[in-house]
Backbone bond lengths (Angstrom), bond angles and torsions (degrees), N, CA, C in turn:
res aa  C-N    CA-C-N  psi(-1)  N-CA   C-N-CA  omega(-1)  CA-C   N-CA-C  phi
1 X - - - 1.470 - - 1.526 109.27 -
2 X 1.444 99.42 132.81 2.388 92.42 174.40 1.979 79.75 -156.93
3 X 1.631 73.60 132.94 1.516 95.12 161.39 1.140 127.99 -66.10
4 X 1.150 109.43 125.44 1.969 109.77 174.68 1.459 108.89 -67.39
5 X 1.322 119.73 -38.49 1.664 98.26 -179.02 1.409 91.90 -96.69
6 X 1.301 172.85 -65.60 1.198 137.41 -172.18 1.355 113.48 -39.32
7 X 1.572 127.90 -62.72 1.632 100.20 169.37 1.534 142.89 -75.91
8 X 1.332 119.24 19.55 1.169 122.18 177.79 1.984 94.92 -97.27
9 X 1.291 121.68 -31.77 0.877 134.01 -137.71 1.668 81.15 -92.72
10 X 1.387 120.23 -66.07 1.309 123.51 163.74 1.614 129.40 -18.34
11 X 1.410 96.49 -54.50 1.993 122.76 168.11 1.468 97.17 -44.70
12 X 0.943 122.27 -64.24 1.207 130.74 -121.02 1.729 92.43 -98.86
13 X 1.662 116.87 -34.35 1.355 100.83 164.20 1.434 122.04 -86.73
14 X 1.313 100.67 -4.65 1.890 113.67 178.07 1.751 91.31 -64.13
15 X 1.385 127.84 -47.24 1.511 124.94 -163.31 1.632 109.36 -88.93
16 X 1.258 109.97 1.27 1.456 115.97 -158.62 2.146 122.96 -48.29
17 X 1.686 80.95 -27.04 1.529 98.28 172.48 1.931 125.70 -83.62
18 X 1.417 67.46 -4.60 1.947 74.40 -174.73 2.013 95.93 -111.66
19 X 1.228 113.24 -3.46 1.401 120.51 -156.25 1.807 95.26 -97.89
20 X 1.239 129.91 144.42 1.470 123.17 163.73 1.747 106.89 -79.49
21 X 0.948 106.19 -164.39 1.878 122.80 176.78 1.010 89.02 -86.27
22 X 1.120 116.20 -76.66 1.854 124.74 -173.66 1.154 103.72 -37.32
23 X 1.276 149.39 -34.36 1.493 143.00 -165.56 1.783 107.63 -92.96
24 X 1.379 86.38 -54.38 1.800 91.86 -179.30 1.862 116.05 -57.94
25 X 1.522 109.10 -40.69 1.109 126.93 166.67 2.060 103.89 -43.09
26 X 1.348 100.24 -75.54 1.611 100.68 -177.60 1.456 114.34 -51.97
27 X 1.281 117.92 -51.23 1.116 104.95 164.82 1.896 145.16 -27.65
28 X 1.366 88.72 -64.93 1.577 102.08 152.68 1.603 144.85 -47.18
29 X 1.350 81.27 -33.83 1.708 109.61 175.83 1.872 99.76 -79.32
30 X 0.775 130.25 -12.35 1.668 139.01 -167.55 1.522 95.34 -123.26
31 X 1.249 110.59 -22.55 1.823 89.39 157.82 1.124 130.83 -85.69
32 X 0.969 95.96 -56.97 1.490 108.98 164.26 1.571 117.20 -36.70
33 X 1.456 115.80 -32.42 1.102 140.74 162.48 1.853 120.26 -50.53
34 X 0.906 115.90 -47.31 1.236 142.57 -164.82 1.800 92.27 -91.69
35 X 1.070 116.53 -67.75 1.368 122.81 177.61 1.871 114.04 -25.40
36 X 1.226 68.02 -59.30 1.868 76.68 -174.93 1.277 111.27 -62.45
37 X 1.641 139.93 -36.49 0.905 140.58 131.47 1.986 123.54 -9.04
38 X 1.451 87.82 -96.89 2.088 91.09 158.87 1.256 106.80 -134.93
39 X 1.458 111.32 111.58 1.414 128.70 154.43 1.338 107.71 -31.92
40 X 1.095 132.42 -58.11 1.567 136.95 -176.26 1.530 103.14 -91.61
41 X 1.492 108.61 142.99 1.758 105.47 -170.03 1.592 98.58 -164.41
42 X 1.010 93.68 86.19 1.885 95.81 163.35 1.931 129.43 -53.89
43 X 0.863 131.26 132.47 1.942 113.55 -166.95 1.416 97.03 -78.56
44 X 1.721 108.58 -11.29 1.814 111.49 155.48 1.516 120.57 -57.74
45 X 1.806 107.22 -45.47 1.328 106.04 -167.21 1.737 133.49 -47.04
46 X 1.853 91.07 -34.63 1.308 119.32 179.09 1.430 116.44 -34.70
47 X 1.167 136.98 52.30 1.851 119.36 -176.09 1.834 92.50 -104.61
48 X 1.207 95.90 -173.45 1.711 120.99 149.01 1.337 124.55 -34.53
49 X 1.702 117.03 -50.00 1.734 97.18 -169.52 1.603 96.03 -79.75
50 X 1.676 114.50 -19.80 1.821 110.35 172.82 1.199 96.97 -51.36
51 X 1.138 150.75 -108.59 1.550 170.52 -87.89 1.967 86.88 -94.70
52 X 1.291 121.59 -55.09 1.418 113.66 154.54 1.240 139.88 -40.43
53 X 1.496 119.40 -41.18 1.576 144.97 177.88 1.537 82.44 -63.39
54 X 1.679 109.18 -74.44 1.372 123.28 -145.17 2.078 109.07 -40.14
55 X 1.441 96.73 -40.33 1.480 114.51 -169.86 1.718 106.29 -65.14
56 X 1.316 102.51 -57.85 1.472 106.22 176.50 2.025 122.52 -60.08
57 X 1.343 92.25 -14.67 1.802 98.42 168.32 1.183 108.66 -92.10
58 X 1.392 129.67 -29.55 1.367 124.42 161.85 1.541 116.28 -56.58
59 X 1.581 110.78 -70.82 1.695 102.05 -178.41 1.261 108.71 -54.94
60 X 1.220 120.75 -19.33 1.783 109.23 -176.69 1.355 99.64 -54.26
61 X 1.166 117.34 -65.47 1.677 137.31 -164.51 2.186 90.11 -63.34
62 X 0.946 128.20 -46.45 1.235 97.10 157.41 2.000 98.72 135.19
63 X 1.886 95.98 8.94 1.241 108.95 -175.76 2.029 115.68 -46.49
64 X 1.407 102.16 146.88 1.433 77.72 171.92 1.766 105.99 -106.59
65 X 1.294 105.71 167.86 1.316 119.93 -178.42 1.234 122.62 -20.03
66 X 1.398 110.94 -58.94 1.486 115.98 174.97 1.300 105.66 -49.39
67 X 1.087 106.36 -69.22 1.443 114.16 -160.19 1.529 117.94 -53.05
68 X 1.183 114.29 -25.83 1.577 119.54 163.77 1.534 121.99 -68.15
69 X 1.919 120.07 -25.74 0.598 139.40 -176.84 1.784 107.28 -73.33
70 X 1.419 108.00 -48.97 1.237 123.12 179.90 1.712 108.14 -57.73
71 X 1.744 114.17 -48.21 1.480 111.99 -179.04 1.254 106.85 -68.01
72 X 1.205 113.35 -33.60 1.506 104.47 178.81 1.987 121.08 -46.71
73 X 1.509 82.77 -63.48 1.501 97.93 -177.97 1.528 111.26 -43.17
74 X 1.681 117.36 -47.43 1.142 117.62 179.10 1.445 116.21 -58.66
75 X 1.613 127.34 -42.35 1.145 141.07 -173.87 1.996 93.29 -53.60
76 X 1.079 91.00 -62.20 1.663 102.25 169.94 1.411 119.64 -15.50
77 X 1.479 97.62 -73.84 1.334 97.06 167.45 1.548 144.26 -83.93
78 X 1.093 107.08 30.44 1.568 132.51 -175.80 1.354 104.36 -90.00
79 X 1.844 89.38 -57.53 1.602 102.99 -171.99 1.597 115.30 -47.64
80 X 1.638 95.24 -64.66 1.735 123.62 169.81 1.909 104.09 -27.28
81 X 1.203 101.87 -58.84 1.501 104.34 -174.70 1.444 105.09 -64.82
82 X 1.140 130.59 -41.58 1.706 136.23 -177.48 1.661 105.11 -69.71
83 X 1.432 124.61 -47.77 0.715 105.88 -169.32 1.734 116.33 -79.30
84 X 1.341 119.86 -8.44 1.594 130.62 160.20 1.477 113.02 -59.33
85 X 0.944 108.79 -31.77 1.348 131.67 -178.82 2.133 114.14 -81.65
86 X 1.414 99.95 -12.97 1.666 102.20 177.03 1.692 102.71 75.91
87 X 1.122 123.90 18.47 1.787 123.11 178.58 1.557 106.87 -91.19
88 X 1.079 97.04 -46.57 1.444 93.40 173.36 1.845 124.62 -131.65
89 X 1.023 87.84 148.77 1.921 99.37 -160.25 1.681 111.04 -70.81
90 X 1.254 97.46 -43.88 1.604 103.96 -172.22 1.661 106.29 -163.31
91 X 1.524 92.73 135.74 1.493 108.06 -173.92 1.146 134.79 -56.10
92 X 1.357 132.92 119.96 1.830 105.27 167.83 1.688 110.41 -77.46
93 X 0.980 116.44 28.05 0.920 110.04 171.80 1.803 136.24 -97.82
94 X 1.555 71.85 -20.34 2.321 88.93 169.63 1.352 91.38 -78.81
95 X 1.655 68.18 134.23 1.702 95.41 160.37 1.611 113.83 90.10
96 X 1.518 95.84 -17.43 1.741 107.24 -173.41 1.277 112.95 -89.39
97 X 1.443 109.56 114.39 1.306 111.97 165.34 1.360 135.84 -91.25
98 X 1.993 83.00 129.88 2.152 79.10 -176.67 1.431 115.30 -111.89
99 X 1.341 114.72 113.31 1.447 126.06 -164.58 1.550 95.13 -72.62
100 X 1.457 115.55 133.91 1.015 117.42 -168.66 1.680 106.52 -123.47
101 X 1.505 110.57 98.42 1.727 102.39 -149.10 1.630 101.29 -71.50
102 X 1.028 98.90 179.81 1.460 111.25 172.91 1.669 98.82 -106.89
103 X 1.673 87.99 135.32 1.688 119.62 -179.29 1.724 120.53 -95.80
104 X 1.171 112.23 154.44 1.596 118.77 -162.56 1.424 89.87 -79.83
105 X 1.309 116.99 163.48 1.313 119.35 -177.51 1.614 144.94 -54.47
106 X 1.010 107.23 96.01 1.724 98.44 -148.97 1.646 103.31 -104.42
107 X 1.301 88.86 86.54 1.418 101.21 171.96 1.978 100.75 162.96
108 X 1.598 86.37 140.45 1.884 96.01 176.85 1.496 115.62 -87.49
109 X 1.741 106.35 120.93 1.340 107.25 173.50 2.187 112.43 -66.18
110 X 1.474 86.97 172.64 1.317 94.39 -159.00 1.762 116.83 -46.63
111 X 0.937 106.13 -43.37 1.436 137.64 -166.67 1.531 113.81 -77.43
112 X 1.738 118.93 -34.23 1.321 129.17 141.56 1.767 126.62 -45.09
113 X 1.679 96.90 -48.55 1.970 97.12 168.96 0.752 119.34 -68.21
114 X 1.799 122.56 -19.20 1.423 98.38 -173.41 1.566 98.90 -92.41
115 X 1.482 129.66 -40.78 1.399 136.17 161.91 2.158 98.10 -8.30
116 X 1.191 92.00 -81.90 1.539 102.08 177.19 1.325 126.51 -51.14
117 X 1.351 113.50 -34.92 1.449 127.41 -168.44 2.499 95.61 -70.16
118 X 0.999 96.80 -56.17 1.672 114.29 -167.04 1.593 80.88 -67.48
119 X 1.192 139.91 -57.90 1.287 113.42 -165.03 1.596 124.24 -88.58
120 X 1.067 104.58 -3.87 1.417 111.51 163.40 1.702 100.96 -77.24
121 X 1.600 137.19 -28.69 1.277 133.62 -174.06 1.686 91.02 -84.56
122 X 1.183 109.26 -34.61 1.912 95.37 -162.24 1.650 91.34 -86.95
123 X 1.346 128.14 -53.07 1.420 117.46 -167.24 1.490 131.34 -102.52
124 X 1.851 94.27 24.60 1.732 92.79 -173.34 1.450 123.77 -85.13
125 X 1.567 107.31 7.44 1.569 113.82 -179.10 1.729 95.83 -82.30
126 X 1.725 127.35 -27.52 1.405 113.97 178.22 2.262 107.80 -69.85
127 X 1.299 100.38 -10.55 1.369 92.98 171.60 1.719 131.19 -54.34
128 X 1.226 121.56 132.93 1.277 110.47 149.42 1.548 112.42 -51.25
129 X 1.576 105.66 163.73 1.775 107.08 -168.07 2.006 83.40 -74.57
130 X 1.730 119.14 -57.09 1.504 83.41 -168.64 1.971 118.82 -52.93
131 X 0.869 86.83 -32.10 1.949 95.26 -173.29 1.785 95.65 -43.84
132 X 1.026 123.41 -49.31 1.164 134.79 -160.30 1.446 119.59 -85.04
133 X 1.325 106.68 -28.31 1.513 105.89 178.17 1.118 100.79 -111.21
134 X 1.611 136.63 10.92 1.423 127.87 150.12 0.984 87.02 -71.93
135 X 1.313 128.76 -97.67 1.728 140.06 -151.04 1.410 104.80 -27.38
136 X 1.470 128.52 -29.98 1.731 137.80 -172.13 1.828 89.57 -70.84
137 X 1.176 112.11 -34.01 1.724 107.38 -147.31 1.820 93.80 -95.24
138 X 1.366 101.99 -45.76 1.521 102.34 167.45 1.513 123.38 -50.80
139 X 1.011 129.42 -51.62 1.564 141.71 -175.78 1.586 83.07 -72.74
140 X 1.089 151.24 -61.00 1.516 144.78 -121.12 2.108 90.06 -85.76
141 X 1.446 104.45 -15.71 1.520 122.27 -160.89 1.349 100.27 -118.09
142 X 1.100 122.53 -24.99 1.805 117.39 157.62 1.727 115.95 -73.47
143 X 1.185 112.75 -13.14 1.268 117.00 178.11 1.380 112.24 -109.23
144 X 1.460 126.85 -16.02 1.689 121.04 -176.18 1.501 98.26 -142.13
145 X 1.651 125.73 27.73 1.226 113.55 147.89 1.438 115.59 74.28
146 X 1.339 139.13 -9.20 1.971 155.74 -168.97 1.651 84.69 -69.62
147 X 1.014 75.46 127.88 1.959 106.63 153.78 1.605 94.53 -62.34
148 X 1.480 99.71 161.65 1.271 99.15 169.36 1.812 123.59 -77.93
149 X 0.998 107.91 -34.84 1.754 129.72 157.07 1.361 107.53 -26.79
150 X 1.421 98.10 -62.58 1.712 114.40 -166.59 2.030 98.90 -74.92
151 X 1.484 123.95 -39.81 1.363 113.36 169.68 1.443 126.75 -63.92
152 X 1.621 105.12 -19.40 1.761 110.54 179.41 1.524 91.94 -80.97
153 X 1.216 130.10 -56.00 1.428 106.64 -164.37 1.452 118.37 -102.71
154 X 1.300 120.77 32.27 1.397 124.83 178.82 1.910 115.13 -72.70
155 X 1.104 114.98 125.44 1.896 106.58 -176.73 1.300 81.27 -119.42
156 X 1.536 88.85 167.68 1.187 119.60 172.23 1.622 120.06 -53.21
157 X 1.256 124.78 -17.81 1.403 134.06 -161.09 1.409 93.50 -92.63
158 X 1.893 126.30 -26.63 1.117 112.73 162.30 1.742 126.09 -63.85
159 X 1.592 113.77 -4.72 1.319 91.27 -160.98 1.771 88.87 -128.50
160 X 1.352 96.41 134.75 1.732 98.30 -162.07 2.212 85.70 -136.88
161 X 1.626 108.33 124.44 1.072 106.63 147.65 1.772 108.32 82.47
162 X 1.242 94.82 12.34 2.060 115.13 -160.51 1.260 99.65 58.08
163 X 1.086 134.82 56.17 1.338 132.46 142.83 1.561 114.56 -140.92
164 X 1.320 111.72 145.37 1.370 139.45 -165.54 1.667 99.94 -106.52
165 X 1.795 112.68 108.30 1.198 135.21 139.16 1.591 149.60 -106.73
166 X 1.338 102.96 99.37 1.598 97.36 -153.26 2.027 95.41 -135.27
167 X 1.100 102.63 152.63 1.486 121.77 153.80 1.287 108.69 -70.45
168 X 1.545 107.26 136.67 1.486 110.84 -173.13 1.536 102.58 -113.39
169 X 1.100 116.72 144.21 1.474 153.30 -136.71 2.143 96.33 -83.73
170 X 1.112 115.95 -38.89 1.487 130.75 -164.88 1.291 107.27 -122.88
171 X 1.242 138.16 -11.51 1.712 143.49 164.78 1.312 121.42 -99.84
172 X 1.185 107.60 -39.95 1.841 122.89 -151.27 1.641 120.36 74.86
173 X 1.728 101.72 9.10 1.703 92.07 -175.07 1.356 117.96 -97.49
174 X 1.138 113.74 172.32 1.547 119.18 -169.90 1.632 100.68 -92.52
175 X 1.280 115.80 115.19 1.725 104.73 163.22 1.974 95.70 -111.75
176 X 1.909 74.54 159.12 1.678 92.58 -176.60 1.727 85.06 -137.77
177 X 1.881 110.73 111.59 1.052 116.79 154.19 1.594 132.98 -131.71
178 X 1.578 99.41 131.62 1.883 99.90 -169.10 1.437 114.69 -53.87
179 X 1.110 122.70 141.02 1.710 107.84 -170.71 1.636 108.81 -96.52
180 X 1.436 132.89 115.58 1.168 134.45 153.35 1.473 124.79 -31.73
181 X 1.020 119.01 118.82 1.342 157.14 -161.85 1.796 88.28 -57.91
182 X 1.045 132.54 -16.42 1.515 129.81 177.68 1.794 88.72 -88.29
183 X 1.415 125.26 -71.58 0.963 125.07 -161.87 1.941 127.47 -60.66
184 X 1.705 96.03 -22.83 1.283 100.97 140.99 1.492 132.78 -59.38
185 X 1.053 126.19 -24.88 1.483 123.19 153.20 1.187 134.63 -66.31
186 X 1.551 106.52 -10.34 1.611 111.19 -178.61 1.706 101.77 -95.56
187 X 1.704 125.73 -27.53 1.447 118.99 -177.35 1.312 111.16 -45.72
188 X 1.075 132.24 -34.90 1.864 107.09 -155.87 1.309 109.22 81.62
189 X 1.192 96.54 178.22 1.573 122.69 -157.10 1.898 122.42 -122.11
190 X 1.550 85.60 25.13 1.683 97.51 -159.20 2.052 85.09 -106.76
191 X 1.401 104.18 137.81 1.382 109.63 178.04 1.354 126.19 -81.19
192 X 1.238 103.66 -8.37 1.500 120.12 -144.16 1.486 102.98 -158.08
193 X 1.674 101.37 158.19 1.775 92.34 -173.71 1.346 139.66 93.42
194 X 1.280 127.71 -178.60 1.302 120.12 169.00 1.659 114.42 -67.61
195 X 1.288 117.99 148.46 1.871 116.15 -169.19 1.852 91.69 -88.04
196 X 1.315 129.22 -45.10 1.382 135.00 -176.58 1.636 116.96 -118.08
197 X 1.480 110.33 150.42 1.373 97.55 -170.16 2.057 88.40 -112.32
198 X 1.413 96.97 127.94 1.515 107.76 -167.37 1.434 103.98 -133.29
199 X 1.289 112.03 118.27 1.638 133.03 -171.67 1.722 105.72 -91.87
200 X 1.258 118.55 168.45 1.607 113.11 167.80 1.700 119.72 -56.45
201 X 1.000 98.30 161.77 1.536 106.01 -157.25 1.586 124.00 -74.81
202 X 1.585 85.86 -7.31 1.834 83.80 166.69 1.556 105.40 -113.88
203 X 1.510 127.11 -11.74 1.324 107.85 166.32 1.650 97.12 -64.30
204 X 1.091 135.14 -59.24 1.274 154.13 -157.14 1.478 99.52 -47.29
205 X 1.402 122.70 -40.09 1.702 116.80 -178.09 1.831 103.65 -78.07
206 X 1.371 88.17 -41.86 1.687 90.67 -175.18 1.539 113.70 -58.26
207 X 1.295 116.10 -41.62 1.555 112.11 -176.18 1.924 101.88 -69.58
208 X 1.811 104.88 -41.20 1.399 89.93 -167.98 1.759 117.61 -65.51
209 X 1.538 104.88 -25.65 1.605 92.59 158.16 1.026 154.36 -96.37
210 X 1.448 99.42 -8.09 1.396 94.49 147.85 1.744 143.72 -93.66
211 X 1.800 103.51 13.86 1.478 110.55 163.51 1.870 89.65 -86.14
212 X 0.732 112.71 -20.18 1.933 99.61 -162.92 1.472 111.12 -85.89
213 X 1.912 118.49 -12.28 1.345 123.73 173.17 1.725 91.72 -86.02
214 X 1.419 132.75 -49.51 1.126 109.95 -170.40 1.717 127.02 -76.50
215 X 1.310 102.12 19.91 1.604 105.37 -179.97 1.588 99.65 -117.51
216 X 1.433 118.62 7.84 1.503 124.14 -167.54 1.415 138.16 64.19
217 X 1.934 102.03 37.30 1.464 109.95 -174.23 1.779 80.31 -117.87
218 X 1.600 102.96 139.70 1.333 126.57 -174.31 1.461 124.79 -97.73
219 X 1.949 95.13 -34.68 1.424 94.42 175.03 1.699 124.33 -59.75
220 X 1.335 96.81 166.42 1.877 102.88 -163.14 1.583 94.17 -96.33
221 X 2.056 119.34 95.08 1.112 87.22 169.49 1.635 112.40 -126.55
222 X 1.620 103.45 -171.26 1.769 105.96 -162.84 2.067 88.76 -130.70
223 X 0.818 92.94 -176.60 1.437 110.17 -176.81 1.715 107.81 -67.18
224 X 1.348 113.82 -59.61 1.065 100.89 -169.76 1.715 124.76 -84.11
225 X 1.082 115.52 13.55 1.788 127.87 161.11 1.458 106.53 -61.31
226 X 1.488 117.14 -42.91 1.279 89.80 178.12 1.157 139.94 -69.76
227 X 1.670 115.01 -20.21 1.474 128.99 174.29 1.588 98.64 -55.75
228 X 1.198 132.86 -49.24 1.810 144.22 -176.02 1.611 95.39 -55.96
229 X 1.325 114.92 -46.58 1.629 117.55 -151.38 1.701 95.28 -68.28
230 X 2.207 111.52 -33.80 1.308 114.60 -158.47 1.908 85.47 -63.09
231 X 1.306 96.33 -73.02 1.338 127.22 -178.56 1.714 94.37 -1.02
232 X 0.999 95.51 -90.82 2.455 123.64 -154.49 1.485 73.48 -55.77
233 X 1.365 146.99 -49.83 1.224 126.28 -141.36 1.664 113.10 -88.69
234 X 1.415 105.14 -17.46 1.685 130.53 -178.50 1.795 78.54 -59.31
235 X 1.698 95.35 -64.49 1.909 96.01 -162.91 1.253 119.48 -34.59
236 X 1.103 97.74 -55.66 1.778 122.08 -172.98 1.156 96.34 -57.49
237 X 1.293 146.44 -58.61 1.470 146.37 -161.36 1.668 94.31 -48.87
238 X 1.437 103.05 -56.46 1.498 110.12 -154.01 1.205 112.70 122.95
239 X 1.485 123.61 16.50 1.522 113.17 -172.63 1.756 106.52 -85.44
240 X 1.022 128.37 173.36 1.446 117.06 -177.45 1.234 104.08 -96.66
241 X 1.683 109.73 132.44 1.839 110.83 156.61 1.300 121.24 -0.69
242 X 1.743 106.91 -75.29 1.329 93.76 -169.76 1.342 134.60 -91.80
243 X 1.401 119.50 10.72 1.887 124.76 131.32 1.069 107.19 -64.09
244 X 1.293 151.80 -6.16 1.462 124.59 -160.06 1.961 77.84 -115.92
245 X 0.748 125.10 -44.65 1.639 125.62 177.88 1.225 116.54 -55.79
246 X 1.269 126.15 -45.22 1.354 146.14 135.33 1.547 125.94 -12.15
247 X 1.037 133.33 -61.73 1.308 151.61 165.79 1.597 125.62 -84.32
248 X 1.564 98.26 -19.93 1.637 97.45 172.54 1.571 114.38 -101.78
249 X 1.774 103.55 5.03 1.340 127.23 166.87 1.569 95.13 80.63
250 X 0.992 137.18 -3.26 1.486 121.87 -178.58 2.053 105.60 -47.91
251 X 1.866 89.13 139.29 1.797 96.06 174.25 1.246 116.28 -78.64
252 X 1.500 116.55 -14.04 1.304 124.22 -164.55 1.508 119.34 -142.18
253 X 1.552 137.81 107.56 1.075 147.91 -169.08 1.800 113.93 -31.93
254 X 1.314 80.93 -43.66 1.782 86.83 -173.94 1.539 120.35 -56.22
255 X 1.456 104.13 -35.48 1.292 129.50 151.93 1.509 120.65 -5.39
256 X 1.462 102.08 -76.04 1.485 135.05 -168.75 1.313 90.87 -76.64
257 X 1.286 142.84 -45.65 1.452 134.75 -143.42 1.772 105.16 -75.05
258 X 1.178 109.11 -20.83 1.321 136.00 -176.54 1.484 103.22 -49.48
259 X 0.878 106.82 -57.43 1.632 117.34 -165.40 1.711 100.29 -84.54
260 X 1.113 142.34 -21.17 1.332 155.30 124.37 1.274 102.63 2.64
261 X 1.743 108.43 -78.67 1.589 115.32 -160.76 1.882 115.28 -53.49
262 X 1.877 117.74 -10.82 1.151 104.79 -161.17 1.736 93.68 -108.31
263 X 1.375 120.17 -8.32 1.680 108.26 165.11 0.892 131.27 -102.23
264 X 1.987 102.23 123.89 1.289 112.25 -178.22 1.489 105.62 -77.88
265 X 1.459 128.70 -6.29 1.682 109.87 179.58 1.223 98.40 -85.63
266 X 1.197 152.68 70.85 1.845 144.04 -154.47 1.921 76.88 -177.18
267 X 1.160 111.90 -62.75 1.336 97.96 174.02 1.385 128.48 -81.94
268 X 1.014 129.30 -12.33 1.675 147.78 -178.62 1.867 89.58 -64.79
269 X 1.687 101.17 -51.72 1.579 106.67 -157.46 1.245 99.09 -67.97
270 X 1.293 133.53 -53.99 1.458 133.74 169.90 1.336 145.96 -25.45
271 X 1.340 91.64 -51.27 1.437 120.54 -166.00 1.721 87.93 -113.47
272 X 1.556 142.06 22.96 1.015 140.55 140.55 1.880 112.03 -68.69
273 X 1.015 108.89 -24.17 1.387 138.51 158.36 1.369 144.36 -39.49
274 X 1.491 102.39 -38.94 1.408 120.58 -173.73 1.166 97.55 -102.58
275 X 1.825 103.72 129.63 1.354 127.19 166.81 1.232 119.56 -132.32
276 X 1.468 139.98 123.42 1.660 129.39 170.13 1.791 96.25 -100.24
């Protein structure tokens, strides 16, 4: 008999130096996850009708697709780590397919930020202060690309000269990004300190949508669209991949290319091009 969360839990501080915050953090959050599922969990229990069970307690609770897709993957790698580890013999994971649906568009075209951007300047005095300093922290991250991690703890000592140099919170890499002349309007006037005031991540969605219904923006958004919105919108500009990979700190090109696949003005511009 060996416990899956005592030995996953074990793994996981055995790697802790090779692991980010951001990783160890999710991790935990997916046990805990799992827990609620079965409190009790043998690294035997793990087969096929689990990973079946596991799915149907998620949609019960009302998970969406992705997001089942995402626990899965993580569950994935639990196993992977256990079974390096001699806990478990053989995967439920061969052979198992995880349909990985396709998601509605998660990210604001150009013409949407600015929609949002002007009415957060014309109507952010009707904000509550949280309503308002979400919506400040969201826009401030559609324009310079920050994780949300990286917008809670960003100070002023990161930003020298309008430009933003900081260690990022979930990589360890260094991004260096020039700050747009919109998003200089969102810093404030404080010298010192934190640059944004950023709460946990579900007060933080709740205030940002509901300051963004009372200024008359409809779309449904969450924190991390704006990192997508910086991303697709670099494309669209015309900036190259690897500045835009560059600044959104990605370690690996392929990374960036991702966000590639969802603009059609990236191909419009191209293929403005082609002549026989």
């Amino acid at each position: 008999m060996s416990d899956f969360f005592e030995e996953i839990r074990n793994a996981i501080e055995a790697q802790s130096g090779r692991l980010s915050k951001y990783t160890v953090s999710t991790y935990m959050g997916h046990i805990s996850k799992i827990r609620q599922y079965r409190s009790q969990l043998d690294c035997s229990d793990i087969d096929r009708p689990f990973l079946d069970g596991y799915v149907d307690f998620m949609k019960a609770r009302d998970n969406a697709e992705g997001t089942i897709f995402r626990s899965l993957a993580v569950l994935r790698n639990f196993v992977n780590i256990l079974q390096k580890c001699g806990k478990i013999e053989k995967s439920p994971f061969e052979n198992y397919r995880m349909s990985h649906v396709r998601s509605r568009r998660h990210f604001l075209e150009i013409d949407e930020l600015r929609t949002l951007y002007d009415g957060f300047l014309d109507k952010g005095d009707s904000l509550t202060f949280a309503e308002r300093e979400s919506l400040r922290a969201f826009l401030f991250s559609c324009f310079t690309g920050l994780r949300y991690a990286d917008l809670k703890s960003l100070c002023f000592d990161d930003v020298k000269n309008g430009k933003i140099r900081k260690w990022t919170q979930k990589t360890g890499q260094m991004v260096y990004i020039p700050i747009p002349e919109q998003a200089k309007v969102l810093l404030g006037d404080v010298p010192q300190g934190k640059v944004l005031h950023v709460v946990n991540n579900s007060c933080f969605n709740r205030n940002l949508r509901s300051g963004a219904k009372k200024i008359g923006f409809q779309r449904y958004l969450h924190a991390h669209l704006a990192r997508h919105t910086f991303a697709t919108a670099c494309i669209s500009l015309g900036i190259p991949i690897e500045i835009v990979s560059k600044m959104l700190g990605h370690s690996v090109l392929s990374t960036t290319l991702i966000y590639a696949n969802y603009v059609d003005a990236t191909i419009d511009r191209v293929m403005s091009k082609f002549s026989i």
